[in-house]
C-alpha positions as CSV (number, residue, x, y, z in Angstrom):
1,X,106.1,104.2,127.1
2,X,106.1,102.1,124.2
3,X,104.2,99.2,124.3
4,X,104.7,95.7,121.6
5,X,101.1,94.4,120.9
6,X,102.7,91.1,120.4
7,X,105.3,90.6,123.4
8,X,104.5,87.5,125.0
9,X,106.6,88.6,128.4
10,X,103.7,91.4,129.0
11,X,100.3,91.8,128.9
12,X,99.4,94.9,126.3
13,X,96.5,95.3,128.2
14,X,98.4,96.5,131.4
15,X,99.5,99.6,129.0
16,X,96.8,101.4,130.9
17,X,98.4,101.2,134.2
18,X,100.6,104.0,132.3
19,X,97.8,106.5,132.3
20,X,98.5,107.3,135.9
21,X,101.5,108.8,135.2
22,X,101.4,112.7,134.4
23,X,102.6,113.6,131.3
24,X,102.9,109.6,129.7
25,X,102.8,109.0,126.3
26,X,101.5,105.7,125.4
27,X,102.3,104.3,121.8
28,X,102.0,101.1,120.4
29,X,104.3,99.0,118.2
30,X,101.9,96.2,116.3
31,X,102.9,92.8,115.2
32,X,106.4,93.4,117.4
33,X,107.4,91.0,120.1
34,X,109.4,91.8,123.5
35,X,113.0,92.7,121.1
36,X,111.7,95.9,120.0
37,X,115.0,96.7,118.3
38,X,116.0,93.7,116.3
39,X,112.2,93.2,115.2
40,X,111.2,96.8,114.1
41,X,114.0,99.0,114.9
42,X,113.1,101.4,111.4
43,X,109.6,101.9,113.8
44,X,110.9,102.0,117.3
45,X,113.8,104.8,116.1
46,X,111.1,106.8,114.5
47,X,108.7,106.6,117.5
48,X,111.6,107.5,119.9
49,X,113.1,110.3,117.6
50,X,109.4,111.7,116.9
51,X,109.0,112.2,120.9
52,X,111.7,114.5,121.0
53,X,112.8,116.5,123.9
């Protein structure tokens, strides 16, 4: 799950709720808002491609 420290549609906090999920990642993308993709897409790409399969 990856989470924008600055998104003003969700609460970062909730992030945690993730943790109940087996196997979750939980990464953060600081100083991006809810448009992951047009605000960092260079750090969003290199979370997503770093996951892997």
């Amino acid at each position: 799950m990856i989470f924008r420290d600055s998104d003003p549609r969700w609460d970062p906090a909730s992030a945690h709720q993730y943790e109940a999920v087996p196997g979750a990642k939980l990464e953060y993308l600081r100083g991006v808002g809810h448009i992951a993709m047009l605000e960092d897409h260079d750090a969003l790409a290199r979370l997503i491609l770093d996951h892997g399969p």
